[in-house]
C-alpha positions in Angstrom: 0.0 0.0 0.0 2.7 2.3 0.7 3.9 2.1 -2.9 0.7 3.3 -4.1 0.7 6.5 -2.0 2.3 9.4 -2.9 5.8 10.7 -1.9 4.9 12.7 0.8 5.1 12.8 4.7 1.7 14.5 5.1 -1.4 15.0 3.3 -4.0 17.4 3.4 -7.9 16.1 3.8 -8.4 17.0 0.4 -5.8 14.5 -0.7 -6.7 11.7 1.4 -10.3 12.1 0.4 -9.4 12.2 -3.4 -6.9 8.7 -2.9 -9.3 6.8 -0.2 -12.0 8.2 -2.4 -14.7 8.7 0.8 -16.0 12.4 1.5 -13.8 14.2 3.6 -17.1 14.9 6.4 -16.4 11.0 6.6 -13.1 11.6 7.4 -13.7 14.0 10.2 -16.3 11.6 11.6 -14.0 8.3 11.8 -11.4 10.3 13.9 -14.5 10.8 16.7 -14.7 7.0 16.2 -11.2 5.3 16.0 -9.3 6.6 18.7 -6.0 5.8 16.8 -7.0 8.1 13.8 -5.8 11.3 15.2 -3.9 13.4 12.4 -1.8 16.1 13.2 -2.7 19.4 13.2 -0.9 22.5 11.2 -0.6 26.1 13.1 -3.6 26.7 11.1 -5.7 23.8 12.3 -5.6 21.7 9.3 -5.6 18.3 9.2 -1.9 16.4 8.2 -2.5 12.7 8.0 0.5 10.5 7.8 1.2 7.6 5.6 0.1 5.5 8.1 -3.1 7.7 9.3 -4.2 7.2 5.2 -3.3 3.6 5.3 -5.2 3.2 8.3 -8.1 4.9 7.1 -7.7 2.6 3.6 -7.9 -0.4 6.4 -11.2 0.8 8.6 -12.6 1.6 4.6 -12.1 -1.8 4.2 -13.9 -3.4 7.4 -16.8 -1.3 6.9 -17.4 -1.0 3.2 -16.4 -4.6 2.1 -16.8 -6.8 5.2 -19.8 -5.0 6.2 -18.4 -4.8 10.1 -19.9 -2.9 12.3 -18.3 0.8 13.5 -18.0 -1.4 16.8 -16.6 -4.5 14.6 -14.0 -2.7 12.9 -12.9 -1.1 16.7 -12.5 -4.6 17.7 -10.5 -5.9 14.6 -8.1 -3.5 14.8 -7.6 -3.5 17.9 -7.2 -7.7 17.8 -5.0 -6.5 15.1 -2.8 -4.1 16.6 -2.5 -6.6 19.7 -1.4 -9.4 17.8 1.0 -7.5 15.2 -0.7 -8.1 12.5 
């Protein structure tokens, strides 16, 4: 996934909703949800998500949009996930 991700350390909301292609007001609402999706914030307030804040989000788009989890599901897989190394 990384390879498929732009060269860059941080990306704006705008770019992460253009390459996970969801809506950025979904964005916004998955950080009140996944505690480990916190992006950092510029002096001007704007959102800078990592690599691994976009490949994360690619991840919970995943669970929710393919495997039909549950908000509550997808907490639980990743957290199994993150547990076990995976």
């Amino acid at each position: 996934m990384d390879s498929e991700l732009p060269d860059k350390q941080y990306f704006k909301i705008g770019e992460v909703a253009r390459i996970t292609s969801l809506n950025s007001s979904v964005l916004r609402f998955w950080e009140t949800e996944f505690e480990m999706l916190r992006p950092m914030k510029s002096h001007s307030g704007q959102r800078l998500y990592s690599k691994q804040d976009v490949q994360l989000l690619l991840r919970i788009k995943q669970l929710l949009y393919f495997e039909k989890l549950t908000i509550a599901g997808a907490r639980n897989r990743l957290k199994l996930s993150s547990m076990s190394g995976v």
